[in-house]
C-alpha positions in Angstrom: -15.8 -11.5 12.3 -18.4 -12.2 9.7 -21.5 -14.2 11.0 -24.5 -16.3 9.0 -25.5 -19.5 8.6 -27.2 -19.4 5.2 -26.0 -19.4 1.7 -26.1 -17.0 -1.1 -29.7 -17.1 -3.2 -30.4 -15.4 -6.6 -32.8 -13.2 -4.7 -30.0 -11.9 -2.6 -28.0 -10.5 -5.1 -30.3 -7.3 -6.0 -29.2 -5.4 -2.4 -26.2 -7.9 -0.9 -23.4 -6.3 -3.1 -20.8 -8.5 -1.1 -22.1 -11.3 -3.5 -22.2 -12.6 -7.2 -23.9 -15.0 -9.3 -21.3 -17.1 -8.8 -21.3 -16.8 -5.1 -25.3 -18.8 -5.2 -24.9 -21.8 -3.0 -21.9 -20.7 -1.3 -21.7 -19.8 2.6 -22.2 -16.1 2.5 -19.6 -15.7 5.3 -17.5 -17.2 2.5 -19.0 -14.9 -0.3 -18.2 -12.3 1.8 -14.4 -12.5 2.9 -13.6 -13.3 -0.8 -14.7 -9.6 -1.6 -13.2 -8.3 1.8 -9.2 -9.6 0.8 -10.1 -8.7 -2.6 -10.4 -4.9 -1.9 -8.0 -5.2 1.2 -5.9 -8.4 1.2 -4.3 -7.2 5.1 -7.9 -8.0 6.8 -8.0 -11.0 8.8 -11.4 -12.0 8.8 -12.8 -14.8 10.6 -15.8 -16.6 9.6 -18.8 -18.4 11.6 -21.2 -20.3 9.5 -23.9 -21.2 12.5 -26.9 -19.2 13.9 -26.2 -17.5 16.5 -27.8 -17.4 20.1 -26.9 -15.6 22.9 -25.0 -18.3 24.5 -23.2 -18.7 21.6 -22.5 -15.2 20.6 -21.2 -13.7 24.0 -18.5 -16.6 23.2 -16.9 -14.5 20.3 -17.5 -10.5 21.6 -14.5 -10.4 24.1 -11.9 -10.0 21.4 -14.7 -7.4 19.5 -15.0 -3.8 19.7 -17.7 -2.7 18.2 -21.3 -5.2 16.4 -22.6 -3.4 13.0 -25.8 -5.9 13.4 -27.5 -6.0 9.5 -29.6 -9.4 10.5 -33.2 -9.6 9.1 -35.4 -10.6 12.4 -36.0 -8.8 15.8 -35.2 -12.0 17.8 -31.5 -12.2 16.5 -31.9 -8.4 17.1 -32.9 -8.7 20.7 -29.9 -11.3 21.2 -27.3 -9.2 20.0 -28.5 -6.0 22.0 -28.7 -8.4 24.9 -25.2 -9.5 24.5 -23.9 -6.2 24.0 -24.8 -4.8 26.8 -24.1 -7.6 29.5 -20.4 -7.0 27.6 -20.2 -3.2 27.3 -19.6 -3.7 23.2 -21.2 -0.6 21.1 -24.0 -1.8 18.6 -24.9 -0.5 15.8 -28.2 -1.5 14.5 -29.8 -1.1 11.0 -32.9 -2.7 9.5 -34.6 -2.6 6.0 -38.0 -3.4 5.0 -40.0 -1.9 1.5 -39.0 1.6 0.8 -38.1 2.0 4.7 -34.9 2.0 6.9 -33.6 2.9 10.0 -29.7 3.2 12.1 -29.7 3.2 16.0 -26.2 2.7 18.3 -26.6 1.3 21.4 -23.6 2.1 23.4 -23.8 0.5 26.8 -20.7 3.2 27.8 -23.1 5.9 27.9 -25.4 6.3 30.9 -29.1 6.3 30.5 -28.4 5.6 26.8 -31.7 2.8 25.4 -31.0 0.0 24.0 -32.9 -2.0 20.8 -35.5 -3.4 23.4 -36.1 -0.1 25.0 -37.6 0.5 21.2 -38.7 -2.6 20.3 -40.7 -4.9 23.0 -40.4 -8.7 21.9 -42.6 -10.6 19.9 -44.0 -12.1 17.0 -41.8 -10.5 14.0 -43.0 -13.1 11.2 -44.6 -10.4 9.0 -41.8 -8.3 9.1 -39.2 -10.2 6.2 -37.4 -9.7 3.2 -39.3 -12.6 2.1 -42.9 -11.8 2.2 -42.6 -7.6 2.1 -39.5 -7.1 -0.1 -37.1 -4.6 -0.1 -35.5 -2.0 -2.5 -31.8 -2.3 -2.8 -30.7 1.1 -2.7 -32.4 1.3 0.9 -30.2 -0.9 2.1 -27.4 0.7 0.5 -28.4 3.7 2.3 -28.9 1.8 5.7 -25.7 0.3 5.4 -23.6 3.5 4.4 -24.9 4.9 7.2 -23.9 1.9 9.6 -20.9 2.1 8.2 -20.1 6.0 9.2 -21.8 5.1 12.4 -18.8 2.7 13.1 -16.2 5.0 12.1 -17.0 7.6 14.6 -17.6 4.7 17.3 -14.0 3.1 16.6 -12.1 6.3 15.3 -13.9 8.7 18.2 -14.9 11.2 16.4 -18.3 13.4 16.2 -21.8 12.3 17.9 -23.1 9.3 17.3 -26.6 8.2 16.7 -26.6 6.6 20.5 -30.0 7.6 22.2 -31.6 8.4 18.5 -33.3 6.4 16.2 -32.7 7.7 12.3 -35.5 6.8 10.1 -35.5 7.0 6.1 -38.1 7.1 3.9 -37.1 6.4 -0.2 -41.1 6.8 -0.5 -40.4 10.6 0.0 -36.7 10.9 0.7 -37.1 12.5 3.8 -35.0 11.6 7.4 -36.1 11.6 10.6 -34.4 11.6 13.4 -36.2 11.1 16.8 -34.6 11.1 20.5 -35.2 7.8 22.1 -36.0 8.1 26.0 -34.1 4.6 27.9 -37.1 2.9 29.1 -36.9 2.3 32.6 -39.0 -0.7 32.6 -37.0 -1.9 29.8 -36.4 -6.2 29.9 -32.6 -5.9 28.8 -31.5 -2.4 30.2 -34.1 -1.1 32.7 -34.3 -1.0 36.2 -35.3 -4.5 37.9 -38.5 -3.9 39.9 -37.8 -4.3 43.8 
């Protein structure tokens, strides 16, 4: 399942490799399959073309088994961890922003395990874009590599995953950090409801 509602821009193209320049204009759902069946023609892959919301999105997760979330705002962020966890679906989170990235799995399986909101509390996230900050394309490379082992072990079950860590990288000073994240017992998605 491939989800987004916009369309392939030129300024895209420097860190979405799933595109071309002849992909500008066209859904990037679209963009996207094309390059899926062209490296693997066996993968059904279904495509949604509208924003999501909650609502919306807890629609399409009973038939999913794992969310490899690469969206570019906290409050679709907060939606999908929200979602995951009222239906027990892994998440794997990754963000990019400058020289700067970062991979969490939120696996609702695992007691005590945080979630994105036990991390991040909601708010305004308007500074913190593509758009106005930039990013360098190989971070997202890196981000999304790593995603993309983080998923393997989920669905194959093997090794530990990043679940109840948060794995920073800096291109600045190629360095990786990876810190232990506590579940936040007041936590708005996953904590304890006050009595």
């Amino acid at each position: 399942l491939l989800a987004d509602d916009d369309e392939v821009d030129l300024s895209n193209l420097q860190r979405q490799i799933a595109h071309h320049t002849d992909s500008i204009g066209q859904a990037k759902t679209a963009s996207a399959a094309e390059r899926i069946k062209a490296i693997n023609p066996n993968v059904e892959v279904t495509q949604i073309t509208e924003r999501f919301s909650a609502e919306s999105l807890s629609d399409f997760l009973h038939d999913i088994d794992l969310v490899v979330d690469c969206t570019d705002n906290f409050n679709t962020r907060f939606a999908i961890n929200r979602v995951c966890l009222d239906t027990g679906t892994p998440l794997v989170s990754g963000a990019a922003i400058r020289l700067e990235g970062q991979v969490m799995v939120v696996d609702p399986r695992i007691p005590d395990a945080p979630c994105y909101q036990c991390l991040y509390k909601q708010g305004d996230d308007s500074n913190l874009n593509c758009a106005e900050n930039g990013v360098a394309a190989p971070v997202v490379g890196i981000i999304g590599t790593i995603q993309a082992m983080e998923a393997m072990k989920l669905i194959a079950g093997f090794g530990q995953t990043l679940a109840g860590y948060l794995l920073v990288f800096d291109a600045r000073n190629m360095e990786f950090r990876k810190l232990k994240l506590p579940k936040d017992p007041h936590c708005a998605c996953c904590g304890t409801p006050a009595s």
